[in-house]
N, C-alpha and C positions, 0 to 999 in steps of 0.2 A: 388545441392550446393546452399547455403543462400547467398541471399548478402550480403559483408559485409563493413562496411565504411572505406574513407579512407582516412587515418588519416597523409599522406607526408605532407600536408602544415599544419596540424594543432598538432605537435607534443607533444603538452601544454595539450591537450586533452587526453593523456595518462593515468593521475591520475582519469579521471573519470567512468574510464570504471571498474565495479565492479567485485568484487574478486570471483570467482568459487568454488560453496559448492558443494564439490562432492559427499554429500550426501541427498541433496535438494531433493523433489518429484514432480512430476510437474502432474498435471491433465489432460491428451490429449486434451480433447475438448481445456482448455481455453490454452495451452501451443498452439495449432493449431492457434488459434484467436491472440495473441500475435505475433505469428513468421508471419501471412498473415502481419501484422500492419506491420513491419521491411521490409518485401520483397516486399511487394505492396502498402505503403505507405500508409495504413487504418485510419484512427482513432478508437483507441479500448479504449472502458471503459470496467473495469474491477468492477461486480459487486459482495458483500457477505459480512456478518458478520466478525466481528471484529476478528483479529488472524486466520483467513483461508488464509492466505501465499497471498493476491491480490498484494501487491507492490512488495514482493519478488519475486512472478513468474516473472512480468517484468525485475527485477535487474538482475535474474539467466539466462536469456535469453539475453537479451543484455550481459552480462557475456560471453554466449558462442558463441558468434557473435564479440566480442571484439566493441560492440557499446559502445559510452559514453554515457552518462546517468546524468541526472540531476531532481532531485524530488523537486518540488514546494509545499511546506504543506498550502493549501487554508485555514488556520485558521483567525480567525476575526482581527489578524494583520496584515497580506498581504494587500496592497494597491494597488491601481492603481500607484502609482507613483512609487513601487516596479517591478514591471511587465514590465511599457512602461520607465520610465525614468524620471530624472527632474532636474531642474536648479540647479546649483551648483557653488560656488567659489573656482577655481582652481590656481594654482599659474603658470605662463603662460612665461618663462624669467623676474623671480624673480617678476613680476607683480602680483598681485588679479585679475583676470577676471572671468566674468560669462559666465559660458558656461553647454551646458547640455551634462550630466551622459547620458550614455542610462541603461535599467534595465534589467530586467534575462531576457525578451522573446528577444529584441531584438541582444542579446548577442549571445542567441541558435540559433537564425534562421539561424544567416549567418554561421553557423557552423553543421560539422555531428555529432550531439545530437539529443537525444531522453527526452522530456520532459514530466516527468510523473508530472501528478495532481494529489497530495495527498489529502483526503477529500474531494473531487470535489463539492460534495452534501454540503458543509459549507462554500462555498465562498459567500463572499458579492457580492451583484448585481452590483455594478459598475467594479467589477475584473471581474463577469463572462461575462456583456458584451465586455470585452477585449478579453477575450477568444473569444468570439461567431465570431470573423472575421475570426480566425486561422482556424475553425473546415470547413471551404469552400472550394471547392477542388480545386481551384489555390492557398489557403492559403494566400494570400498577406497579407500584417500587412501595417497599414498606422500611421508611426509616424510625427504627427501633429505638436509638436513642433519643427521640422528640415525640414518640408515639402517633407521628402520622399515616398517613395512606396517601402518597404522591399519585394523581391520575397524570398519564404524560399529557403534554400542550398538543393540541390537536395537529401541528406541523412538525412539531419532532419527529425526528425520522433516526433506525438502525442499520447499521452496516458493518462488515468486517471483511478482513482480507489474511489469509493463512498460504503457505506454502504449502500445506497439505493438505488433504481432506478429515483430520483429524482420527487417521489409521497409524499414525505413527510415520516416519520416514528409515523407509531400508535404503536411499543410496548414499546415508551417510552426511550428506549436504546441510542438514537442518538441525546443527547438536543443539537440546535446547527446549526442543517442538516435544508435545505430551500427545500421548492419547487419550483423544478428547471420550467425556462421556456422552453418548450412542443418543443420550436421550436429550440431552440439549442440541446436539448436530442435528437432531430431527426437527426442533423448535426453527430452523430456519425455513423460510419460506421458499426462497430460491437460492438455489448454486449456481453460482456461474463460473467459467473453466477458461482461463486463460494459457494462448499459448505463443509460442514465440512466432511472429510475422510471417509472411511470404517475403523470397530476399527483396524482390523488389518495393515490396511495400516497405519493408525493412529500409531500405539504401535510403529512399526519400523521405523517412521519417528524420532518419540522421540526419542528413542533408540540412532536414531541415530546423534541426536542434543546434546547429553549427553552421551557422549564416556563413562565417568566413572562410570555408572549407572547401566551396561554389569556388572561389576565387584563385585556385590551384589550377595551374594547366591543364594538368589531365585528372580534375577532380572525379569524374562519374567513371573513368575506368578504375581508378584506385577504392572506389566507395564496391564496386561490385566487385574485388577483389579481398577485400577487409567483411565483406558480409559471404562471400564465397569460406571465409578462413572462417567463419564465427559458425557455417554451418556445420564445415568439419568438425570442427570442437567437438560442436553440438551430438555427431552422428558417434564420433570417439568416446564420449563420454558416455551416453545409450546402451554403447557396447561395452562399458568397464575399462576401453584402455586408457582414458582420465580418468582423474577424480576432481578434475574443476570446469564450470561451465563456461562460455561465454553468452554474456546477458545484454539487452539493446543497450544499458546501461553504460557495456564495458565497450562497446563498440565508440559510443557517442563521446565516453571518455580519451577512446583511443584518438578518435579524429580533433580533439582538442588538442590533445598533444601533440599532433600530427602540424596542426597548427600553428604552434610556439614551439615547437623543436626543427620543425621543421624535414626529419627524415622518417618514413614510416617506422622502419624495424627497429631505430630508437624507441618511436613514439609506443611501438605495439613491446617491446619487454616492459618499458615501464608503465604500462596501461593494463598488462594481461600474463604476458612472461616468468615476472617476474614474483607472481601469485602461487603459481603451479609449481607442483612435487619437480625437486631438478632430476628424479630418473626419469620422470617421463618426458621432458625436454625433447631429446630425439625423435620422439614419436611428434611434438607440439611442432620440428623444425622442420619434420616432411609433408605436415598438412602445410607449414607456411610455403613451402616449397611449390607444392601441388596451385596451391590459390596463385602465385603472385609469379610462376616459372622459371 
């Protein structure tokens, strides 16, 4: 039996705990490395290419742990004064006073949430030194402007999820992503490695993200022909002669489309086509070729 938070004194905390897809896939390995994070209190980053399910695995797991959850997107607007807190004027018995806000980390700690970092690999160095105290395993946070010493809530929990391993990205894919310092990367407890499906596990994920898709004549030949074309991509791009991926993401979008448009190679330029370099086009119209004959 998992542990699971709890939640009598913090009843507010009810709306964050995320909805249960009962059709989700989850990868053992990294669904194992997620659930040690919840029960042993790990620090887990979650590493893989874009649209390989890394935030959802966390969501769908705290999902069926009934943990809250709270996702911070590290984008180059997140601030430090976002994270720890900052002066503000507040109306105090009908008075103006200045007093300080506290911000998302200090909000989570005293509470049983699980804070995942989106984009981990794109945060600015002054955010990520904020981070760098939490990832220490007494985790204390020290907010400087109230001169406390926050200890976390004994069910708060850490997490994040990067594109890279915070070595920087050479294929170009990830404008944006820093390289991380060596010594906070080490403060994580577990890595775990995500990567793109087996087709077949693939086909039936979609399948089954796209209830109405079943309902096509020849749905499961068309599904192993659109994951046939996403491996090409895949194997094109490895080798340099793309420079854009396809991600379960774009597939599951494709088959939506596919859905209310009604013809594939509509559905697939403006699902995927229509993304990509148009020199490389010819080389994108002979994998479609290859998958679909």
């Amino acid at each position: 039996m998992f542990v699971r938070p709890d939640l009598t004194e913090h009843t507010e905390l009810a709306e964050h705990v995320p909805s249960v897809d009962p059709n989700y896939h989850f990868v053992p390995e990294v669904e194992r490395a997620i659930l040690a994070g919840f029960e042993h209190n790990r620090r887990v980053l979650v590493q893989g290419l874009h649209g390989t399910g890394k935030s959802t695995h966390i969501e769908q797991v705290a999902a069926r742990l009934g943990w809250p959850l709270l996702r911070i997107n590290l984008d180059g607007h997140l601030t430090r004064m976002d994270l720890v807190g900052r002066d503000a004027i507040v109306l105090i018995d009908g008075q103006p006073t200045t007093t300080f806000v506290e911000g998302l980390l200090p909000w989570a700690l005293q509470r049983p949430v699980a804070v995942v970092f989106d984009e981990y690999d794109a945060g600015r160095p002054d955010v990520m030194f904020v981070i760098q105290r939490l990832l220490e395993r007494d985790g204390k946070f020290t907010l400087l402007d109230t001169n406390r010493v926050m200890t976390p809530h004994p069910q708060f929990r850490l997490f994040a999820t990067a594109n890279t391993v915070g070595l920087g990205d050479g294929s170009g894919l990830y404008r944006g992503t820093q390289v991380l310092n060596q010594a906070q990367v080490d403060r994580w407890n577990i890595v775990a490695r995500l990567d793109y499906l087996e087709p077949e596990v693939e086909a039936r994920v979609v399948m089954g993200q796209v209830p109405d898709f079943e309902h096509r004549p020849e749905a499961e030949i068309e599904m192993q022909q659109m994951v046939a074309l996403a491996g090409l991509v895949r194997h094109g791009f490895a080798a340099g002669d793309l420079s854009t991926v396809m991600s379960p993401r774009t597939i599951i979008s494709w088959a939506e489309n596919l859905v209310t448009f009604g013809d594939i190679a509509t559905a697939f330029r403006l699902s995927f086509a229509n993304k990509c370099d148009p020199a490389e086009l010819p080389i994108l119209d002979e994998y479609y070729q290859r998958a679909f004959g």
